[in-house]
mmCIF file of the N, C-alpha and C atoms, coordinates in Angstrom:
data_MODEL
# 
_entry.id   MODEL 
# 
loop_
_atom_site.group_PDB 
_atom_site.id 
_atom_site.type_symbol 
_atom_site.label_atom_id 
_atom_site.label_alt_id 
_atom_site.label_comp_id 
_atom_site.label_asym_id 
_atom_site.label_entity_id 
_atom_site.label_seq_id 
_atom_site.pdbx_PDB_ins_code 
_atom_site.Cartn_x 
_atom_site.Cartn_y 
_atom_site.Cartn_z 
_atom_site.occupancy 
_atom_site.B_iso_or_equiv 
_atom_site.pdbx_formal_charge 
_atom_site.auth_seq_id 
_atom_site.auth_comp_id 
_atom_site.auth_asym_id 
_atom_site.auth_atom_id 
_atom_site.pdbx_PDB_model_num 
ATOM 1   N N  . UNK A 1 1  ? -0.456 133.098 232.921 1.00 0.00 ? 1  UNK A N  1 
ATOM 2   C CA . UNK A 1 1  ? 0.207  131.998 233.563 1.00 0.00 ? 1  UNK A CA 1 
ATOM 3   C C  . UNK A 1 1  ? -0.438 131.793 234.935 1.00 0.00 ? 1  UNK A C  1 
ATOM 4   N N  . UNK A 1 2  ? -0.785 130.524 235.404 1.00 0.00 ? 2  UNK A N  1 
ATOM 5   C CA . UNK A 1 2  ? -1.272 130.068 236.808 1.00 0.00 ? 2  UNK A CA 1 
ATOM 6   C C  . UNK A 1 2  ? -0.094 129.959 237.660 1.00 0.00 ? 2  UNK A C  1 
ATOM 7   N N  . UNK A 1 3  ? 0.225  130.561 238.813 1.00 0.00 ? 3  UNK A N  1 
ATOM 8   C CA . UNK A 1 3  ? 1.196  130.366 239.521 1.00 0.00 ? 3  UNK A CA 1 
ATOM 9   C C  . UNK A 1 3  ? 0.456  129.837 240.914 1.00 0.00 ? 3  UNK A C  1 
ATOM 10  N N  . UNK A 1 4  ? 1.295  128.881 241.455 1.00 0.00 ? 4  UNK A N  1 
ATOM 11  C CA . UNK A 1 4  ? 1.132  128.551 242.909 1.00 0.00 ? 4  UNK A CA 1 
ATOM 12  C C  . UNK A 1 4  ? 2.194  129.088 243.643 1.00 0.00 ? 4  UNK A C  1 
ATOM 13  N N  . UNK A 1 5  ? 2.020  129.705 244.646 1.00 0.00 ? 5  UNK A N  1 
ATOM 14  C CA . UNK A 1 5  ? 3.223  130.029 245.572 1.00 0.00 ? 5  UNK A CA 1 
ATOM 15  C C  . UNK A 1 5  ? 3.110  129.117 247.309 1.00 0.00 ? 5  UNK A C  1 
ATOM 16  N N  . UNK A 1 6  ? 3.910  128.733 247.736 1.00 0.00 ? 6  UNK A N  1 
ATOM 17  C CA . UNK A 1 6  ? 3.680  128.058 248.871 1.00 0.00 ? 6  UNK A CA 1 
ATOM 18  C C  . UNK A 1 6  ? 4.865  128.702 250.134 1.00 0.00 ? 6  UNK A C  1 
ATOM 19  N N  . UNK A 1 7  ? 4.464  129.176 251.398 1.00 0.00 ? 7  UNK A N  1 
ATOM 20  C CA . UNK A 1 7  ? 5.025  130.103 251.373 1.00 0.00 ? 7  UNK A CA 1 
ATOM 21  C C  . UNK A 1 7  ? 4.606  129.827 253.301 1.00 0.00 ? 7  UNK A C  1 
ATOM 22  N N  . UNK A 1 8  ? 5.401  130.042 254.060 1.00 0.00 ? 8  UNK A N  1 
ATOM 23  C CA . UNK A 1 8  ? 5.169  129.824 255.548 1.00 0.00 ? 8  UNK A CA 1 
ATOM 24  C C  . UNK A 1 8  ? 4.577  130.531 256.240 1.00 0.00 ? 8  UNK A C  1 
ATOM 25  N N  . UNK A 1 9  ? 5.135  131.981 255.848 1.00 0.00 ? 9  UNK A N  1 
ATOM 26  C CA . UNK A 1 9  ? 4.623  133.095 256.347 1.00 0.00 ? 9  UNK A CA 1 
ATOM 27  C C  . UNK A 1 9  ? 4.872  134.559 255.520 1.00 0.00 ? 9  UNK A C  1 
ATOM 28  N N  . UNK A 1 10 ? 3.459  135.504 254.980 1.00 0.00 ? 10 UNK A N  1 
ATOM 29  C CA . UNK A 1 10 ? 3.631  135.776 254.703 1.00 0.00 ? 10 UNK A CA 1 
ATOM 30  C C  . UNK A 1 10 ? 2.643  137.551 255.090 1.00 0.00 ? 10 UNK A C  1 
ATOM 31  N N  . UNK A 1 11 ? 3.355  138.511 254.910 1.00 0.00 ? 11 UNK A N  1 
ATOM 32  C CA . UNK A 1 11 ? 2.764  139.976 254.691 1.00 0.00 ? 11 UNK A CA 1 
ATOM 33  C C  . UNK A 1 11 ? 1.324  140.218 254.578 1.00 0.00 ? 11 UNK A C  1 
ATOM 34  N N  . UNK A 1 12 ? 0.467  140.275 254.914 1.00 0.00 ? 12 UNK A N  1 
ATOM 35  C CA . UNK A 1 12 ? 0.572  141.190 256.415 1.00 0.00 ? 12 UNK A CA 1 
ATOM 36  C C  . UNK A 1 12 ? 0.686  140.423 257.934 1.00 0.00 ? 12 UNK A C  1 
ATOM 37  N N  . UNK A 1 13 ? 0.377  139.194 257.294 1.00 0.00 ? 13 UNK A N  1 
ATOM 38  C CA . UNK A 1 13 ? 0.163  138.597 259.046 1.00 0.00 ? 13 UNK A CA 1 
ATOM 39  C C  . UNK A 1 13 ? 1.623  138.403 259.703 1.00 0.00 ? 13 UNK A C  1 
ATOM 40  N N  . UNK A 1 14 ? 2.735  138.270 258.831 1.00 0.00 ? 14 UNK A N  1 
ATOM 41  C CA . UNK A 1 14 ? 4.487  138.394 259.494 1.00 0.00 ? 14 UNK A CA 1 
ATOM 42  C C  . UNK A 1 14 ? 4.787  139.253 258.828 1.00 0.00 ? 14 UNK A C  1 
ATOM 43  N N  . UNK A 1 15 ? 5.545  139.660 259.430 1.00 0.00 ? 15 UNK A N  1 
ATOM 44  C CA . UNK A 1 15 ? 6.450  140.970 258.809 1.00 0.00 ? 15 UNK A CA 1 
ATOM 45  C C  . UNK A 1 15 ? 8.140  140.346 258.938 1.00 0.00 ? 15 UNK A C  1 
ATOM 46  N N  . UNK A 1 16 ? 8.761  141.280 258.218 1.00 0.00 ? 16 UNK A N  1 
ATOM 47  C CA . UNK A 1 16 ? 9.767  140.781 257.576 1.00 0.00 ? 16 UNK A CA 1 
ATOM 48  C C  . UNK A 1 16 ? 10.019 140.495 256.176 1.00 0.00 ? 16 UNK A C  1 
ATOM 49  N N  . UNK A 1 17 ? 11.205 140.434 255.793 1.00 0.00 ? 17 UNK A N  1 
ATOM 50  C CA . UNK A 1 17 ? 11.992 140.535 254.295 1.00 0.00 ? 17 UNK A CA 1 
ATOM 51  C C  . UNK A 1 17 ? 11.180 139.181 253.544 1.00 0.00 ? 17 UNK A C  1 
ATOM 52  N N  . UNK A 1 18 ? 11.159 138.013 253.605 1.00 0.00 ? 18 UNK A N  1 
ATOM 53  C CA . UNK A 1 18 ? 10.483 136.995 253.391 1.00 0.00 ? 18 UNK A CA 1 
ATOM 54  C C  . UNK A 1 18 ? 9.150  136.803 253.646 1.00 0.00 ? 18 UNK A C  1 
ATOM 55  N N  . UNK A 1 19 ? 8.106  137.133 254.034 1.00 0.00 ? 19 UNK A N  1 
ATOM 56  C CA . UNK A 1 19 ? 6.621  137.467 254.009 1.00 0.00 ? 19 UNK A CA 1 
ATOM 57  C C  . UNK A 1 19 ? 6.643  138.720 253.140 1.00 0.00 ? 19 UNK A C  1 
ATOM 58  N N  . UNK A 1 20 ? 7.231  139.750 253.242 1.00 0.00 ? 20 UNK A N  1 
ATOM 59  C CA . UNK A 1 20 ? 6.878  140.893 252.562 1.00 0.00 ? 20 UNK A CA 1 
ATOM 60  C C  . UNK A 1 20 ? 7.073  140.782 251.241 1.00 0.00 ? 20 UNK A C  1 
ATOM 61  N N  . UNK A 1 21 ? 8.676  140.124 250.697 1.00 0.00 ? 21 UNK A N  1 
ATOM 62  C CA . UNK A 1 21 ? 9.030  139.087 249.632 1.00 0.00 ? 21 UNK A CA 1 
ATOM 63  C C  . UNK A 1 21 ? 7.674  138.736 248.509 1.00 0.00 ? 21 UNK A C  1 
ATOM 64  N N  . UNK A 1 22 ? 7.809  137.632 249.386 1.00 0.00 ? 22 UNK A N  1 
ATOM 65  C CA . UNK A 1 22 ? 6.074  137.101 248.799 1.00 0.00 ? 22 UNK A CA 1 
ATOM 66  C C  . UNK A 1 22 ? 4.834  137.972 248.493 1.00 0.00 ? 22 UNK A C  1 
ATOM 67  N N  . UNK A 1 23 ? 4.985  138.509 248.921 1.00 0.00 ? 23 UNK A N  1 
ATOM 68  C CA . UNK A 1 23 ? 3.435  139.347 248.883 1.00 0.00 ? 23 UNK A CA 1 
ATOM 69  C C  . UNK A 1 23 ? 3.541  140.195 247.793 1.00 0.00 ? 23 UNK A C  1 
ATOM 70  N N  . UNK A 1 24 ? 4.889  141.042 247.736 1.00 0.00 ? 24 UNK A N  1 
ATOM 71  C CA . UNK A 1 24 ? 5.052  141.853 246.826 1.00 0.00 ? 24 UNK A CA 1 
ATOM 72  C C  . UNK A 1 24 ? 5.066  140.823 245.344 1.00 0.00 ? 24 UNK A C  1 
ATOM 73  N N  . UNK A 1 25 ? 5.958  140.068 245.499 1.00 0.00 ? 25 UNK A N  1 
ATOM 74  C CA . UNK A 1 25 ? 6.198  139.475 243.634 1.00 0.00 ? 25 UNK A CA 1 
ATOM 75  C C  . UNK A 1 25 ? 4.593  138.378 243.930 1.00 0.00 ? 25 UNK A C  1 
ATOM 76  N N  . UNK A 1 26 ? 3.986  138.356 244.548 1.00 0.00 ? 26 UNK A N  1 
ATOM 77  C CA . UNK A 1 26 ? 2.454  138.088 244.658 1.00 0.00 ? 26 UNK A CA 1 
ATOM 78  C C  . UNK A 1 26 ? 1.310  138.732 243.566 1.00 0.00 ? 26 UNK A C  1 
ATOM 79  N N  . UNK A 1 27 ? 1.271  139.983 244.538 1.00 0.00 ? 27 UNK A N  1 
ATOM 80  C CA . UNK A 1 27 ? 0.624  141.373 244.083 1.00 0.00 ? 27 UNK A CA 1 
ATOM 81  C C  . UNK A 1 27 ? 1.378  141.857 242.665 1.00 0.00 ? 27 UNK A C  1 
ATOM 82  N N  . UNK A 1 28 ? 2.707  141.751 242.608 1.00 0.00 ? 28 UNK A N  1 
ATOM 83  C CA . UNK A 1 28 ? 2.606  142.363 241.162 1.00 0.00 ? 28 UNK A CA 1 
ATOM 84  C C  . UNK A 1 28 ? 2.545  141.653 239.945 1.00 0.00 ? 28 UNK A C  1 
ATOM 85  N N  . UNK A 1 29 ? 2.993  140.126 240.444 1.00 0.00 ? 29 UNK A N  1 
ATOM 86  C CA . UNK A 1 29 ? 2.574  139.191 239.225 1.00 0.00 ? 29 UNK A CA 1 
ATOM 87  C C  . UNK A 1 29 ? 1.308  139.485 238.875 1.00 0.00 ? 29 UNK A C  1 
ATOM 88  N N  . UNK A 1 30 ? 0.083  139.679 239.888 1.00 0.00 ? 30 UNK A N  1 
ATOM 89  C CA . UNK A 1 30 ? -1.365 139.196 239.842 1.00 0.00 ? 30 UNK A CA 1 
ATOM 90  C C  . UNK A 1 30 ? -1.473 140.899 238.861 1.00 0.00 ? 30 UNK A C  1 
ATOM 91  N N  . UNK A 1 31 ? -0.672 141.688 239.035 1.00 0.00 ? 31 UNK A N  1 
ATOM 92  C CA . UNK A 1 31 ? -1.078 142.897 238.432 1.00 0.00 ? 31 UNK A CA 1 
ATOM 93  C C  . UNK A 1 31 ? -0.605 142.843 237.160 1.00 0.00 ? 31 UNK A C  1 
ATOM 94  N N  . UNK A 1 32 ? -0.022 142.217 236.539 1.00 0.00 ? 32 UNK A N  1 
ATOM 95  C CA . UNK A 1 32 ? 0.670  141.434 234.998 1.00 0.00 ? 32 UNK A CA 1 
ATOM 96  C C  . UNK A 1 32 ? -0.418 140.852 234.808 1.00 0.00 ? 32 UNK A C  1 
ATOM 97  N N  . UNK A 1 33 ? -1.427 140.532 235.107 1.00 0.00 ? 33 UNK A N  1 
ATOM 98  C CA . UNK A 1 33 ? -2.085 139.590 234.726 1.00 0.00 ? 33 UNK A CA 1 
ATOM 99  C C  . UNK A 1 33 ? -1.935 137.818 234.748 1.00 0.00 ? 33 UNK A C  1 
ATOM 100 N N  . UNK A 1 34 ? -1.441 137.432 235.599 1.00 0.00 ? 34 UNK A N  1 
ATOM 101 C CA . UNK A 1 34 ? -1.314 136.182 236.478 1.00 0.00 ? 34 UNK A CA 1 
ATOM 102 C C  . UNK A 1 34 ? -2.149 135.670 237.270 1.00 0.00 ? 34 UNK A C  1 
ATOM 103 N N  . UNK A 1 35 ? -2.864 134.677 237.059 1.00 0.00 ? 35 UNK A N  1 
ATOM 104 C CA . UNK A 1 35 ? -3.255 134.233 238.181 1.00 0.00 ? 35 UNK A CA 1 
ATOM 105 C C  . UNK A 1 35 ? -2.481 133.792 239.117 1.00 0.00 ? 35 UNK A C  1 
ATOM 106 N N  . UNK A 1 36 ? -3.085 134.051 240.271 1.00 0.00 ? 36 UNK A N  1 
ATOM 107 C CA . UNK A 1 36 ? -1.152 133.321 241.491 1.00 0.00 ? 36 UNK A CA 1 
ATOM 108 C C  . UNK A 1 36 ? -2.482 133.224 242.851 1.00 0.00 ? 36 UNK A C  1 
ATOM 109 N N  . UNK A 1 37 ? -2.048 132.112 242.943 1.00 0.00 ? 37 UNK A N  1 
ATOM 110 C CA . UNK A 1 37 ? -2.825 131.546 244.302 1.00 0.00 ? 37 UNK A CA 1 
ATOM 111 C C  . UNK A 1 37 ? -1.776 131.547 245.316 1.00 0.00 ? 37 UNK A C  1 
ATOM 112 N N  . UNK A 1 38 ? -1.401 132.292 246.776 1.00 0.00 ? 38 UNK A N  1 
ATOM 113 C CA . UNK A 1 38 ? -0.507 131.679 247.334 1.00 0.00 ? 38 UNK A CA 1 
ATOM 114 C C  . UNK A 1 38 ? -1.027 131.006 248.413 1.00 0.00 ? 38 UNK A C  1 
ATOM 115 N N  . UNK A 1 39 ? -0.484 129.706 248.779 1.00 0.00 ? 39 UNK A N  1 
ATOM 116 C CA . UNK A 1 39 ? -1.036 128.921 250.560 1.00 0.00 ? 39 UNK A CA 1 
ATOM 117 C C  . UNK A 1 39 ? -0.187 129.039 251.383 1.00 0.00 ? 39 UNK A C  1 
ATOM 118 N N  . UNK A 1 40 ? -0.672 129.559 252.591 1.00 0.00 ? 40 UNK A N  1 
ATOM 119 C CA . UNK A 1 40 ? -0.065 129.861 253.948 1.00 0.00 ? 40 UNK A CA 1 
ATOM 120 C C  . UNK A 1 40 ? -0.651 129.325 254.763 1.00 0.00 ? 40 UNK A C  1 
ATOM 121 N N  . UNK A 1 41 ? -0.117 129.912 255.977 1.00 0.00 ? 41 UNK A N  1 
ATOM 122 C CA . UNK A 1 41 ? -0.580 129.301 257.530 1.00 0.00 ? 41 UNK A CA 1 
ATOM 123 C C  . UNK A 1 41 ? -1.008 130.787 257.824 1.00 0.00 ? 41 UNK A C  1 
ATOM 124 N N  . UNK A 1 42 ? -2.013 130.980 258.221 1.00 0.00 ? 42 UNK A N  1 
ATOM 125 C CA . UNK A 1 42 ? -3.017 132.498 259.283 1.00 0.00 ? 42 UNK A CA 1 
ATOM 126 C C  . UNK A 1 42 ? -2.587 132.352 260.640 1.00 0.00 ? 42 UNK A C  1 
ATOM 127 N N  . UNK A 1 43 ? -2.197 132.902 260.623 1.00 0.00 ? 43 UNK A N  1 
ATOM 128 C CA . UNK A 1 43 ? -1.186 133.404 262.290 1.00 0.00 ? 43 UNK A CA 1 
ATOM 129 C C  . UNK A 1 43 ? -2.056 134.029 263.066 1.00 0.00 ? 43 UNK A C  1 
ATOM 130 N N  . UNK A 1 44 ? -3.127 135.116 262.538 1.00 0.00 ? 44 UNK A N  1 
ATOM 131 C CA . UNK A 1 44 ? -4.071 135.703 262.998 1.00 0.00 ? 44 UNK A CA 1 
ATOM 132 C C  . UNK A 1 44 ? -5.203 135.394 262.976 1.00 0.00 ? 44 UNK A C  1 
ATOM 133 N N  . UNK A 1 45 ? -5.720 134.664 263.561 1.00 0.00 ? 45 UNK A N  1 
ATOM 134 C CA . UNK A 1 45 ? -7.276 134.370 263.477 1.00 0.00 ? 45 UNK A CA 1 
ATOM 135 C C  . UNK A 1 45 ? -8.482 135.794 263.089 1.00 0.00 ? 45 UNK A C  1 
ATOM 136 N N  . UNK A 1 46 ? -8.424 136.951 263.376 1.00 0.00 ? 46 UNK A N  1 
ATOM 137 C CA . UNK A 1 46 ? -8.672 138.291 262.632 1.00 0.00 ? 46 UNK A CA 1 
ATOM 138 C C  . UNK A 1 46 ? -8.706 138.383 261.545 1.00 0.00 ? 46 UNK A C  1 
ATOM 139 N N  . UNK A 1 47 ? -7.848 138.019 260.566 1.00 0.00 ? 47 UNK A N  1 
ATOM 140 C CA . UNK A 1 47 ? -7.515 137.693 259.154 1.00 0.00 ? 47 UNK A CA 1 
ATOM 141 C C  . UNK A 1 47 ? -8.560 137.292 258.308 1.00 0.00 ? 47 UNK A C  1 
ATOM 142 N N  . UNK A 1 48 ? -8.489 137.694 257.359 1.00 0.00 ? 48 UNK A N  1 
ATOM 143 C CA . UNK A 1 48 ? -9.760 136.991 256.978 1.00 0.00 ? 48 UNK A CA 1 
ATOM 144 C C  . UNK A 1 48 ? -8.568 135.642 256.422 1.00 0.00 ? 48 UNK A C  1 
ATOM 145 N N  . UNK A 1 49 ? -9.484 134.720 255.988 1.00 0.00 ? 49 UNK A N  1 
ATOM 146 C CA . UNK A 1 49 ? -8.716 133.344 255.284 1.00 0.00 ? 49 UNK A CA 1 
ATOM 147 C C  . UNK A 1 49 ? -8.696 133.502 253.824 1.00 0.00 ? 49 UNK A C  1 
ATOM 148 N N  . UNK A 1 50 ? -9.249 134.652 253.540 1.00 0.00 ? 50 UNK A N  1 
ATOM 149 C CA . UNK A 1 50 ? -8.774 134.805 251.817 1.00 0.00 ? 50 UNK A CA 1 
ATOM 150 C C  . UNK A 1 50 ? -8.463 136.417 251.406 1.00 0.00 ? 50 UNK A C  1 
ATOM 151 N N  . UNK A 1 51 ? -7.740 136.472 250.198 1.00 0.00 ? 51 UNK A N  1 
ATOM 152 C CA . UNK A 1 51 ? -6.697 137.983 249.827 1.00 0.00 ? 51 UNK A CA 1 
ATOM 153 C C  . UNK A 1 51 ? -7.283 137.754 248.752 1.00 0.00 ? 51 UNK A C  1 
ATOM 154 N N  . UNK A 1 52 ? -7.613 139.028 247.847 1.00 0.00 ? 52 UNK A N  1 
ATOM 155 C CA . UNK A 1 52 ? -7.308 139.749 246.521 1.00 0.00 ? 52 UNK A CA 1 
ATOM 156 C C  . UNK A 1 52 ? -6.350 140.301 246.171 1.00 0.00 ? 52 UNK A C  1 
ATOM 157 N N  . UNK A 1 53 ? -4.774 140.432 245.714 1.00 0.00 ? 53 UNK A N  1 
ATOM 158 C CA . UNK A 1 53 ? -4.449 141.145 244.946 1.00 0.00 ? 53 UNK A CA 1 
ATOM 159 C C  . UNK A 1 53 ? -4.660 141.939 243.706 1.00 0.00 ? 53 UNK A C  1 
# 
């Protein structure tokens, strides 16, 4: 399944119940075998601008 997630802020660059949220059912969909793209805003310019789960 292709999932999009759209998402304000999310783990690692905010912390908190809702970034961390995301990241986790992120990472373990993508570990089911999902593709899952999520789009955010980079809070950290450090960051890189793209994730692997």
């Amino acid at each position: 399944m292709r999932i999009l997630r759209v998402a304000q802020k999310i783990y690692p660059d905010a912390k908190g119940g809702g970034p961390y949220h995301v990241h986790a059912m992120s990472r373990d969909q993508a570990a089911m075998g999902h593709d899952v793209t999520v789009v955010t805003v980079r809070m950290d310019p450090n960051l890189s601008g793209r994730a692997a789960f």
